[in-house]
C-alpha positions in Angstrom: 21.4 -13.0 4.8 21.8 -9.6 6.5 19.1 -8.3 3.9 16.8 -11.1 4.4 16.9 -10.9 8.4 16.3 -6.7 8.5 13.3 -7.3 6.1 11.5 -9.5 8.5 12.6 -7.6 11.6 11.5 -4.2 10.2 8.6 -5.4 8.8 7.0 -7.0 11.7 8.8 -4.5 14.3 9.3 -1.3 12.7 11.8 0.4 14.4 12.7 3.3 12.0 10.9 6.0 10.0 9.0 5.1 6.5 11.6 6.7 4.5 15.3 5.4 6.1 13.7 1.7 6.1 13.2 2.1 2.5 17.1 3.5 2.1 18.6 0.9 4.2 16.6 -1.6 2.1 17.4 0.3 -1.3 21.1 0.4 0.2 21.6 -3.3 0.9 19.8 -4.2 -2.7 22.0 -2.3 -4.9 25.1 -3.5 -3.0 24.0 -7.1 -4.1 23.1 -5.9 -7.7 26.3 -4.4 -8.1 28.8 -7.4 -6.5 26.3 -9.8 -8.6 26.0 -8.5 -11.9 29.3 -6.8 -13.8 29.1 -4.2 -15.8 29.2 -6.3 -19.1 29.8 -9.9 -19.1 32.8 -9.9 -20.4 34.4 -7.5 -18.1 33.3 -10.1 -15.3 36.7 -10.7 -14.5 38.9 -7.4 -15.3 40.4 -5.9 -12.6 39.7 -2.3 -13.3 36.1 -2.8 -13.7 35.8 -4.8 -10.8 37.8 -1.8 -8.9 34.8 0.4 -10.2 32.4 -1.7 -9.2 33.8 -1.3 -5.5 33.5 2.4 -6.4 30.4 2.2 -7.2 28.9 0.1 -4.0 30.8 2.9 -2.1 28.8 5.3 -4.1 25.6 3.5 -2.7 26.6 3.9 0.5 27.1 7.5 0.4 23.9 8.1 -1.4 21.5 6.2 0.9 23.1 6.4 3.7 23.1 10.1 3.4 19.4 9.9 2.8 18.6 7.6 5.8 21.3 9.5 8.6 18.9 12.6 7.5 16.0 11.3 7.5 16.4 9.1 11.1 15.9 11.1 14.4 18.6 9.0 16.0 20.6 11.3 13.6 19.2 14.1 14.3 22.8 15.8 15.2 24.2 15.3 12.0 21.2 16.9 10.0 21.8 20.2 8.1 20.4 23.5 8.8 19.3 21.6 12.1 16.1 19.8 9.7 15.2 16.3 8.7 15.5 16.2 4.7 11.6 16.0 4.6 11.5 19.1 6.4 14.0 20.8 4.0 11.2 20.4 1.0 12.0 23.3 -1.1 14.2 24.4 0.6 17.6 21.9 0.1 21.0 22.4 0.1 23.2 21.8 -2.4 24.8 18.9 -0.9 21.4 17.5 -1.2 21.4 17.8 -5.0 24.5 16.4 -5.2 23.5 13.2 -3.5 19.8 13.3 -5.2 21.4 13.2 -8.8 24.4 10.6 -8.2 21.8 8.2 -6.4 19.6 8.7 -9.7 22.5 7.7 -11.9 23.2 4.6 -9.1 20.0 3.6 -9.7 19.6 3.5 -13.6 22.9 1.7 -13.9 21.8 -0.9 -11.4 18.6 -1.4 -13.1 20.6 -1.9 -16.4 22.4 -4.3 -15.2 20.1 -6.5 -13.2 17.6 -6.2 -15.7 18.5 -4.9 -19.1 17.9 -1.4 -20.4 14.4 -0.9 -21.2 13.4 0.6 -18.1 16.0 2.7 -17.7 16.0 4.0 -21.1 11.9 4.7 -19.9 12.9 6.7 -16.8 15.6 8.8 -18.5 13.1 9.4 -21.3 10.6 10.4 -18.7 13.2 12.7 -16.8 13.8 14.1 -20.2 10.2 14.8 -20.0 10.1 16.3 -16.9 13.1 19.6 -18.0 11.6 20.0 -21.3 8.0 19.5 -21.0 7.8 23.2 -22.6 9.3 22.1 -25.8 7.1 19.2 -26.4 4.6 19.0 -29.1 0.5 19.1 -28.5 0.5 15.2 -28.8 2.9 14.8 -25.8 1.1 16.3 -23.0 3.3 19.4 -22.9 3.9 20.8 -19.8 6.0 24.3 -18.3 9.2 22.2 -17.5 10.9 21.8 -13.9 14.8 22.6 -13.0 17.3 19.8 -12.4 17.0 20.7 -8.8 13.0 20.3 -8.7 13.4 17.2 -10.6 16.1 15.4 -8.4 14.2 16.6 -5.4 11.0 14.5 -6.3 12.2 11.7 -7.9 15.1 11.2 -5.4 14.9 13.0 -2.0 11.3 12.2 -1.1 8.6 9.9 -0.5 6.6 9.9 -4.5 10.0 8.8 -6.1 12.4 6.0 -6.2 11.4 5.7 -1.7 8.0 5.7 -3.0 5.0 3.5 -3.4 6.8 0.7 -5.6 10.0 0.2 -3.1 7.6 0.2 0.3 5.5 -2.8 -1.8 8.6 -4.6 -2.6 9.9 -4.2 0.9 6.6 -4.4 2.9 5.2 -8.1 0.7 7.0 -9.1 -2.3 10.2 -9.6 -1.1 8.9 -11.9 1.8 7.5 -14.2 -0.4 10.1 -14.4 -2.7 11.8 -15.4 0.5 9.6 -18.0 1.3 8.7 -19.4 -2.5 12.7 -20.2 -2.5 12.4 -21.8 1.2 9.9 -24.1 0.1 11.7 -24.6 -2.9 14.6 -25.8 -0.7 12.9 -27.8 1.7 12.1 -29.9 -1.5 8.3 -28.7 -2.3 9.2 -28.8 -6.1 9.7 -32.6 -5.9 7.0 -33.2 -3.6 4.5 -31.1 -6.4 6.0 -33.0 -9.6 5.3 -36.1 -7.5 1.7 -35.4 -6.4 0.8 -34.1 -10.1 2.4 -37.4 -11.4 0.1 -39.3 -9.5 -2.8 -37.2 -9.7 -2.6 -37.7 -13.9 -0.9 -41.2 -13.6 -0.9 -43.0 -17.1 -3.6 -40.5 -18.8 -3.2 -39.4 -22.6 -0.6 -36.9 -22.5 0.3 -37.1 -18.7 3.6 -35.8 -19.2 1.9 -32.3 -19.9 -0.7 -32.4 -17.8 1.9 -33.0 -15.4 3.7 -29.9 -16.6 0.3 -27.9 -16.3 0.0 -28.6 -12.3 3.1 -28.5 -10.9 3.8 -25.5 -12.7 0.7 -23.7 -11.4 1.8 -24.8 -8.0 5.5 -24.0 -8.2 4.5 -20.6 -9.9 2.6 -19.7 -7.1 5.5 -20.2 -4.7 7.6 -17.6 -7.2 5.5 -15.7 -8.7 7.8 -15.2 -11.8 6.9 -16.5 -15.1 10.7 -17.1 -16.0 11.7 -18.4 -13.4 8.9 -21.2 -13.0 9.8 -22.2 -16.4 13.5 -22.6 -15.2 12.6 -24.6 -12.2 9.9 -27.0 -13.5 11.2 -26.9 -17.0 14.1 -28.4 -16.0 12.2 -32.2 -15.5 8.9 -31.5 -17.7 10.2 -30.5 -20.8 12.2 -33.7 -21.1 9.5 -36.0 -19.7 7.7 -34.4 -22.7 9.4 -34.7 -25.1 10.6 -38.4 -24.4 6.6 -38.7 -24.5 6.7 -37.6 -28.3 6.0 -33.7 -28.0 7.6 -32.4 -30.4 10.2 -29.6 -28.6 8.6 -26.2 -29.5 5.2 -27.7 -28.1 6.7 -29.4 -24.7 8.5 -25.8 -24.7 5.0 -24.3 -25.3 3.2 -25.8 -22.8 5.6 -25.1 -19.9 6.3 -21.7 -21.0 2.3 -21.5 -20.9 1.5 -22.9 -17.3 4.5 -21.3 -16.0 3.0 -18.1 -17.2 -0.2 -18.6 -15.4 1.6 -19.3 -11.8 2.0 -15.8 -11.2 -2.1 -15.4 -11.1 -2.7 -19.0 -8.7 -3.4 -17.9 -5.2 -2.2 -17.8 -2.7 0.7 -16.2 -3.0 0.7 -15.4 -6.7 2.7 -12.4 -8.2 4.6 -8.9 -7.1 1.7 -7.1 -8.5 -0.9 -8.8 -6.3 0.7 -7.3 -3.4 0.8 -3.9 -5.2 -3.0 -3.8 -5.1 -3.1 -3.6 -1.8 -1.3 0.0 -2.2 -2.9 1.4 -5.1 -6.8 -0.3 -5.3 -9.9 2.3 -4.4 -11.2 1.7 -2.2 -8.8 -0.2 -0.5 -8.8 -4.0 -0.9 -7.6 -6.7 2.0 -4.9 -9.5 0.5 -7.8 -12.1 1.2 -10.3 -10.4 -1.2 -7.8 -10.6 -4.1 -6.9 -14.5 -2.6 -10.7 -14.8 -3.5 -11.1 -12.9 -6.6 -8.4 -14.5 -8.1 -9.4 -18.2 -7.0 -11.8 -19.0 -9.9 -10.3 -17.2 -12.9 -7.3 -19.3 -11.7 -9.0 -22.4 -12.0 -11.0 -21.5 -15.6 -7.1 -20.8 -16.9 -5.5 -24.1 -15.7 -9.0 -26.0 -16.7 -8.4 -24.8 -20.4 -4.9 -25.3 -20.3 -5.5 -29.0 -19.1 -8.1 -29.5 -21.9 -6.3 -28.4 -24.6 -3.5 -30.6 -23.6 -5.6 -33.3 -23.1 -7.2 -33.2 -26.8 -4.1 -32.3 -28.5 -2.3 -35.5 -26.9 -5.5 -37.4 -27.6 -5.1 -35.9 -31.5 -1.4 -37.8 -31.4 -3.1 -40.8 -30.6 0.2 -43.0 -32.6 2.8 -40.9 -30.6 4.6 -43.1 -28.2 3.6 -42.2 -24.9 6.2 -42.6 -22.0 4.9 -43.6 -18.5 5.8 -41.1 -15.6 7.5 -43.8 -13.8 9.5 -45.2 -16.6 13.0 -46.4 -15.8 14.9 -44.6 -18.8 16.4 -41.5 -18.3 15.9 -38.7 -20.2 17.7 -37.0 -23.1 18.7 -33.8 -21.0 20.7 -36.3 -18.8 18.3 -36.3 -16.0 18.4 -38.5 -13.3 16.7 -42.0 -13.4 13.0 -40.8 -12.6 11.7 -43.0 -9.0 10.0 -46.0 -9.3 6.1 -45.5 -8.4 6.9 -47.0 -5.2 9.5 -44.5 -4.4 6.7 -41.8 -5.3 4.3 -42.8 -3.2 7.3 -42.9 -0.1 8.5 -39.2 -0.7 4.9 -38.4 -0.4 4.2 -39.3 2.9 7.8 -37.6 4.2 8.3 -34.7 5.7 8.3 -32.3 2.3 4.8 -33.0 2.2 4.5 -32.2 6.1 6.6 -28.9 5.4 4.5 -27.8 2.2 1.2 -27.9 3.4 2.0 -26.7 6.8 3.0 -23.4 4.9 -0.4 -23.2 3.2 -2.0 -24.5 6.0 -0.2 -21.6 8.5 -0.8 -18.8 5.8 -4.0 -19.2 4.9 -5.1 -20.0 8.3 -3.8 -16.7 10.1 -5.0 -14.3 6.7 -8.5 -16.0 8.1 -7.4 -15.1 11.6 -7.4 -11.3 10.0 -4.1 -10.6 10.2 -2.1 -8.6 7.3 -0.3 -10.4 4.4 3.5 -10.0 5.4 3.0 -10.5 9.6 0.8 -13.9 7.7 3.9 -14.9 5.8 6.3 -14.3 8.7 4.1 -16.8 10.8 4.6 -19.4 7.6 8.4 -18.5 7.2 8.8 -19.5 10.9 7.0 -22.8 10.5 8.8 -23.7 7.4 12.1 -22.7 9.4 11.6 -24.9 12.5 10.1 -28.4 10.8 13.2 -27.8 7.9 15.6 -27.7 10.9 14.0 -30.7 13.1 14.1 -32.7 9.5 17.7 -31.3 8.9 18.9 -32.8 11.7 17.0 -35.8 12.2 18.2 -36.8 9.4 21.9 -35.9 10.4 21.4 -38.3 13.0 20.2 -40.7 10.5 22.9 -40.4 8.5 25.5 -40.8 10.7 23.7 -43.5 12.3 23.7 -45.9 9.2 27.4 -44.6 9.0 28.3 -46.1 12.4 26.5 -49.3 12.0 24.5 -48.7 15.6 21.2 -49.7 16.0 20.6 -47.6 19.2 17.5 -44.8 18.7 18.6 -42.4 16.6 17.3 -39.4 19.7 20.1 -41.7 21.6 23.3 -40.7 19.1 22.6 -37.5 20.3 23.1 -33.7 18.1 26.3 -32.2 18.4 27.1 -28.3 17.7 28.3 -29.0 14.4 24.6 -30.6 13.7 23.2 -27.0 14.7 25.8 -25.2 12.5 25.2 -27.1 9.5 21.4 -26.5 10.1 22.0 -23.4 10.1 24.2 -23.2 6.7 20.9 -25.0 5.2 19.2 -22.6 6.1 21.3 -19.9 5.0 21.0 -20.8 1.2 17.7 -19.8 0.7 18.1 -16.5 2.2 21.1 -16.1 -0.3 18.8 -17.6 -3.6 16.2 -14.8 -2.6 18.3 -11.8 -2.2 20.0 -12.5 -5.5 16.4 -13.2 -6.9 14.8 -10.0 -5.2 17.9 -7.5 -5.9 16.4 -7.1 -9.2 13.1 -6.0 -8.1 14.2 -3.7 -5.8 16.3 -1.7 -8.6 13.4 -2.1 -10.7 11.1 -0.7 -8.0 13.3 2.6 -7.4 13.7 2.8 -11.1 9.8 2.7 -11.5 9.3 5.0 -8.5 11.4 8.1 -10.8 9.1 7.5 -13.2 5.9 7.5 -10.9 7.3 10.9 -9.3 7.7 12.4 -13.0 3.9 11.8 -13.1 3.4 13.0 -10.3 5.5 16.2 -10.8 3.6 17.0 -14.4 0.4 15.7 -13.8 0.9 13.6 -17.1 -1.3 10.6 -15.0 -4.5 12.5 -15.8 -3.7 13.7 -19.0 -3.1 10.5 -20.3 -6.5 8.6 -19.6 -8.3 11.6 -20.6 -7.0 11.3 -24.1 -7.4 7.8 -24.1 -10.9 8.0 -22.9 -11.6 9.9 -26.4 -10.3 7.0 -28.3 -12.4 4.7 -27.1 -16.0 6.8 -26.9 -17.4 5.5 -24.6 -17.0 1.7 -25.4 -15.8 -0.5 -23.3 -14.7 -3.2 -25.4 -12.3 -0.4 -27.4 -11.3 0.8 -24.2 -10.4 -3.0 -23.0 -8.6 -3.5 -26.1 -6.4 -0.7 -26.2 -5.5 -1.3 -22.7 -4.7 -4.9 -23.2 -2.2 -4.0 -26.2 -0.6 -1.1 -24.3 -0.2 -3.7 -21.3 1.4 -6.4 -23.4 3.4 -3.9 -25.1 4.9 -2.9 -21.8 5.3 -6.0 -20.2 7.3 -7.3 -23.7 10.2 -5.1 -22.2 9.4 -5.3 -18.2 9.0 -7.3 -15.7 4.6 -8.4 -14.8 4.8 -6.2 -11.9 7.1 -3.3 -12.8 4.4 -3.6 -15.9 1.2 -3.8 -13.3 2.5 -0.9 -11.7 2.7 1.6 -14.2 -0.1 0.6 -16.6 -2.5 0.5 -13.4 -1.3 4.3 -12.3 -1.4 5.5 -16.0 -4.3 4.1 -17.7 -6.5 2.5 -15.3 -8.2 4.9 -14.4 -10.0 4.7 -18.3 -11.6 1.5 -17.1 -12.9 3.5 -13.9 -14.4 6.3 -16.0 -16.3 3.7 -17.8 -17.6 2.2 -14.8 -15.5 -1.4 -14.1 -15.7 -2.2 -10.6 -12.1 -1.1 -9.4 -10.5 -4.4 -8.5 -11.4 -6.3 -12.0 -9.9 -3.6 -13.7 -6.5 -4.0 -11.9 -7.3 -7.5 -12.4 -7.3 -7.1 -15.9 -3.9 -5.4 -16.2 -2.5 -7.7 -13.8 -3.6 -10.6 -16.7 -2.5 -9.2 -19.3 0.9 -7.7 -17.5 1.5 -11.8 -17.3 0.3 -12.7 -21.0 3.4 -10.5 -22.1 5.4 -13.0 -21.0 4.2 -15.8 -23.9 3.6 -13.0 -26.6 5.6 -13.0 -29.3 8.1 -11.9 -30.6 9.1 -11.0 -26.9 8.1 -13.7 -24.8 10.5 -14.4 -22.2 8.7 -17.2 -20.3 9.4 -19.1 -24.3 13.0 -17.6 -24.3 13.5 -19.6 -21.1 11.5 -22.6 -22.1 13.2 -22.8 -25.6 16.6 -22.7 -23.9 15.9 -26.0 -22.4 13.8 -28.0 -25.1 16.7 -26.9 -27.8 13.5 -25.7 -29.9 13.3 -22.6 -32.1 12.5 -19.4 -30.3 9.6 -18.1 -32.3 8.5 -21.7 -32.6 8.5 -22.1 -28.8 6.9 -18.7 -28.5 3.6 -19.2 -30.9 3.3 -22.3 -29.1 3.0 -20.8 -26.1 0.6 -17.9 -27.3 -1.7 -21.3 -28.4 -1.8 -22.7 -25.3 -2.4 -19.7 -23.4 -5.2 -17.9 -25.7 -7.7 -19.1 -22.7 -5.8 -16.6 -20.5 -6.6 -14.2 -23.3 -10.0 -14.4 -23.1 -10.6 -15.0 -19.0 -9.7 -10.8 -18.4 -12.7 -9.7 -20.9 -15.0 -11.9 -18.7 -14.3 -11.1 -15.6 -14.3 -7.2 -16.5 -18.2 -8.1 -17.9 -19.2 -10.3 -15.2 -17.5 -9.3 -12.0 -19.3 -12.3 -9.7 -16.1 -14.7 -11.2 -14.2 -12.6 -8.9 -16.7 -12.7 -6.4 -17.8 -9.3 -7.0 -21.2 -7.4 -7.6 -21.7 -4.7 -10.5 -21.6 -2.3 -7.8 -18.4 -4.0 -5.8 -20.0 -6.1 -3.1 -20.8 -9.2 -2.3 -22.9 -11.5 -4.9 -25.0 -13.9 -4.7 -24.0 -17.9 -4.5 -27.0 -18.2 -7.3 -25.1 -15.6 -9.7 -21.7 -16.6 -9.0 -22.5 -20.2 -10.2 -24.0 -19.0 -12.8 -21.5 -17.0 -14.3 -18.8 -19.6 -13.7 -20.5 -22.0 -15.0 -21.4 -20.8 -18.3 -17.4 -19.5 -18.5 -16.2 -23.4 -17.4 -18.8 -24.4 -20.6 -17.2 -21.6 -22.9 -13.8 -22.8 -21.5 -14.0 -26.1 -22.2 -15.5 -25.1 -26.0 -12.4 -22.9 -26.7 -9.7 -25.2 -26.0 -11.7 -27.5 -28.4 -11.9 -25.0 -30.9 -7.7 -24.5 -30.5 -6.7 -28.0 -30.4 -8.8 -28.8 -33.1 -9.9 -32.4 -31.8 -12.6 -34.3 -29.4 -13.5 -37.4 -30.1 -11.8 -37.1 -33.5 -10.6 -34.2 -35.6 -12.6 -31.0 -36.4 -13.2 -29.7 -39.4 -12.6 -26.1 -39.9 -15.8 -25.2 -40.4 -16.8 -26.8 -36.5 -13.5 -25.3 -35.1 -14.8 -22.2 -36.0 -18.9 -22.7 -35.1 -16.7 -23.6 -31.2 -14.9 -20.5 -31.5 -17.9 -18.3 -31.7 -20.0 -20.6 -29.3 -17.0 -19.9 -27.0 -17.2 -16.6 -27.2 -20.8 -16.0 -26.7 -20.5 -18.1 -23.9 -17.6 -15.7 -22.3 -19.1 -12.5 -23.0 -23.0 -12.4 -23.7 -25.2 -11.1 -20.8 -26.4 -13.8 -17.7 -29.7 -12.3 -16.9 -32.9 -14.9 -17.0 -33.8 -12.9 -20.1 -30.8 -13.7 -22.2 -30.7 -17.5 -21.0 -32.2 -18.6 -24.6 -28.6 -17.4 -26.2 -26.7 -19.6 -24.0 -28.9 -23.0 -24.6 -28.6 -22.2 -28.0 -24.7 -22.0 -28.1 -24.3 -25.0 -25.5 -26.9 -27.3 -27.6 -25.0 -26.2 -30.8 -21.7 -27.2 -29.2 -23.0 -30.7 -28.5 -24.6 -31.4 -31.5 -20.8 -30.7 -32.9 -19.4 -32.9 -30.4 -21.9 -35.7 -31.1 -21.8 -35.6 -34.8 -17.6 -35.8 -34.4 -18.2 -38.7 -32.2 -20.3 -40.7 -34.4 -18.6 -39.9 -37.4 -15.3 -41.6 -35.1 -17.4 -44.6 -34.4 -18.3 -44.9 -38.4 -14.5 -44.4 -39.5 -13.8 -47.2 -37.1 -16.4 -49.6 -37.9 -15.3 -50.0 -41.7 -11.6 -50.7 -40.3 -10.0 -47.3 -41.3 -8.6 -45.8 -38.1 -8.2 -42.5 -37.6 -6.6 -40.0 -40.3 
């Protein structure tokens, strides 16, 4: 709670200096990590690890608290040599070194622990880097190597390492909206978006998933993590499919798939949206990326849909389960409501609250205001119509209790009313601190490795190699980022991911002249499509867990289901106007932006055809692959009016597939056989 409340105080009335905000914040992070997390599961309840774990928290608060009395004016009395530590650049005492190299170790074994060890095996292999840069070979970007003291100066001490740019964007955006995706999430928005996607699809062929495809979009764009969307939606979808006749690695497949996606469905999407707004040239406002991400968004949902509309219409004998059946489920759910009861919870207050908190954030990001004073205006909103429903109901409650039949503003609201309103509002502010204490070790752990780049110069050196590789194309050059991005992302978290591909080898894509924001864009994608990729995909991990299916299973299904999102970066990188962007950057046309959408939506469409293997009836392999190549051409060739022939040529050749499947449905049917 205390973490939650100095986050939005300091972030919409900054009282203290760039650096000690980002210490108190590191400060009250790692204190959670370290009282949440053991150091080994099994140690969870010894009481000489738990001692050390006390030890360690007061090492926190030694390290940080060191960095922020001397970096605070307020402190100014208890500085040494009379100097802020920013002013004692080059020039630090040994007591600073001291602090600088156990607040490294603090943060490595935080990470580790919230996390796992990738990372920090990363940063240590990086700091490794940075002392023996002289020994390394041509192929590793030597370098004339930095003392211990040079290195814990830059990665520690200052402003480019772990109080750098990664730990002001988890303090300064994400951490607000994980606050107020697990508010929402409270309040009850996930029930009121399972409802409204189960009465959007109603009975259709395969409504179960299709119900699993929306309200996972929605709910991931309240959390803007891939894992834990699966988790939360999961939870009802997966059973609801499977009772439905999915078998369990596809039901799996398809969550882990749309839960995936979340992360890139404005507005609120993922960590690394926010981390554009500190790293894009030239510099980007959070509605432009609201914007650019709005249609690729609906492309990736639209082929998801598709495909699980065609494969439930290729199961056409599997016993279907209506939304709104009576049974329970074999995960020992609770009795799903009756339609009735669905159409009730709609029009209560959830509803009222959720699209309120749309309504407020997008309406002052119009107004022009930034992203985290936009999200502290919908926080507030949220706050005050959760409490007025808290305690109406209260009143309610005890009402029906009593047996009165007096107005319910008549019985009155007591103190204890307010206190419990309060505690009810306290639990969210606890489920995002212990969501968010991860990032922020992650973020200082990623900020040692951006001030190793920093300190070496290693950033340049690396896209100039790549650059080579590639010669000039920008196809190779796309590839080879998109494999060094899922790579990455098999081991990190999207964002942590985002981050350092988009400082290390971005700038390729800028050399071969991709307009700036669809580049990040693209790593921002891919950074995401790590998480269905086997053999590490940890949005399938998650969504395996609860369908009881096979992990590998789970995870190719995944990969099937989400091959639209594979595609989608390539074409926005080629035609910029789906992110409503010109070849140069600006503003396009309404003409070319239609255009170039529309042919994607077409290609779209065509793929998840091609992957499903079914329209009208099933497709021969010879047709699934004549789609597959139609698709592509329609995602890649060139729009101009010159090249226009291509695209009528590939879009008559789809439908002449699609007729010829239809007809040759209506033949098998007519001589009594039914489908095969």
């Amino acid at each position: 709670m205390l973490l939650c409340l100095f986050i939005l105080a300091e972030v919409n009335y900054p009282q203290l200096t760039p650096q000690s905000e980002l210490a108190l914040f590191a400060m009250l992070g790692l204190i959670v990590v370290f009282l949440r997390y053991p150091m080994h599961p099994r140690f969870a309840r010894n009481r000489a690890f738990q001692l050390l774990d006390v030890l360690l928290i007061g090492s926190v608060i030694l390290c940080f608290g060191y960095v922020f009395v001397q970096t605070e004016p307020v402190f100014q009395a208890f500085w040494l040599d009379g100097k802020s530590l920013g002013d004692r650049a080059g020039a630090e005492v040994s007591l600073d070194y001291i602090i600088g190299g156990l607040g490294l170790l603090l943060i490595l074994e935080a990470t580790r622990r919230s996390i796992g060890v990738t990372l920090p095996l990363l940063s240590l292999a990086f700091l490794l880097y940075a002392g023996f840069g002289q020994f390394m070979p041509d192929w590793l970007f030597p370098h004339r190597g930095y003392s211990v003291q040079r290195i814990v100066s830059q990665t520690f001490l200052h402003s480019q390492g772990a109080f750098g740019i990664a730990l002001r964007v988890m303090f300064t955006y994400v951490f607000l909206f994980v606050l107020f995706g697990t508010l929402l999430e409270r309040t009850g928005a996930t029930n009121y978006v399972l409802d409204l996607a189960g009465r959007v699809f109603g009975s259709s062929a395969g409504a179960p998933a299709k119900v699993a495809v929306l309200s996972s979009g929605m709910m991931g764009s309240l959390s803007g993590s891939a894992v834990a969307n699966t988790a939360t939606t999961g939870t009802f979808t997966i059973p609801l499919m499977r009772r439905a006749g999915f078998q369990p690695a596809m039901a799996g497949g398809i969550e882990a798939a749309a839960s995936s996606g979340g992360a890139l469905v404005p507005p609120i999407m993922g960590a690394a949206a926010y981390m554009m707004l500190e790293i894009v040239e030239p510099a980007v406002t959070y509605l432009e990326i609201i914007k650019a991400a709005l249609l690729p968004a609906v492309l990736y949902y639209t082929g998801m849909l598709c495909m699980v509309h065609f494969v439930a219409r290729s199961r056409r004998h599997a016993p279907e389960v209506s939304l709104h059946s009576p049974e329970e489920s074999d995960s020992g759910l609770e009795t799903p409501p009756t339609q009735e009861e669905r159409h009730g919870k709609l029009l209560t207050l959830q509803g009222g609250i959720f699209l309120a908190a749309f309504v407020t954030l997008i309406g002052v990001l119009l107004m022009g205001t930034t992203a985290f004073r936009a999200v502290s205006w919908s926080l507030l909103v949220v706050v005050a119509i959760s409490l007025l429903d808290f305690l109406i109901r209260r009143i309610r409650g005890r009402h029906s209790t009593e047996g009165e039949e007096t107005s319910s503003l008549q019985a009155g609201v007591g103190i204890s009313d307010f206190r419990k309103g309060i505690n009810f509002l306290i639990s969210p502010c606890e489920r995002a601190a212990q969501s968010g204490v991860s990032l922020i070790a992650a973020a200082a752990c990623v900020g040692i490795i951006l001030g190793v780049v920093t300190l070496t110069g290693i950033g340049g050196k690396l896209p100039s190699a790549i650059l080579p590789l590639a010669s000039t194309n920008l196809i190779l050059a796309l590839f080879f980022l998109m494999v060094s991005t899922i790579i990455l992302g098999m081991g990190l978290p999207s964002s942590v991911c985002y981050l350092l591909m988009a400082i290390l080898v971005g700038p390729v894509l800028l050399d071969l002249g991709v307009v700036p924001l669809a580049a990040h864009f693209f790593i921002f994608y891919f950074g995401m499509m790590s998480m269905v990729t086997p053999p590490v995909a940890l949005a399938a991990y998650a969504a395996a867990a609860i369908a009881g299916s096979g992990i590998m299973a789970t995870g190719f299904a995944a990969f099937r289901f989400a091959l639209v999102g594979f595609a989608l970066p390539y074409a926005f990188v080629l035609r910029p106007a789906l992110l409503w962007l010109s070849e140069s950057g600006g503003t396009p046309g309404v003409w070319t932006v239609f255009l170039n959408f529309s042919l994607t939506l077409i290609g779209t469409v065509i793929l998840a055809t091609a992957i499903a293997g079914y329209v009208f009836n099933r497709l021969s392999l010879w047709a699934r692959g004549i789609l597959f190549v139609a698709a592509l051409i329609l995602f890649f060739a060139p729009t101009g009016l010159q090249f226009m022939w291509i695209h009528a040529i590939v879009i008559l050749a789809s439908i002449a597939i699609f007729y010829f499947n239809f007809t040759l449905k209506n033949a098998i049917s007519s001589f009594g056989f039914g489908e095969k």
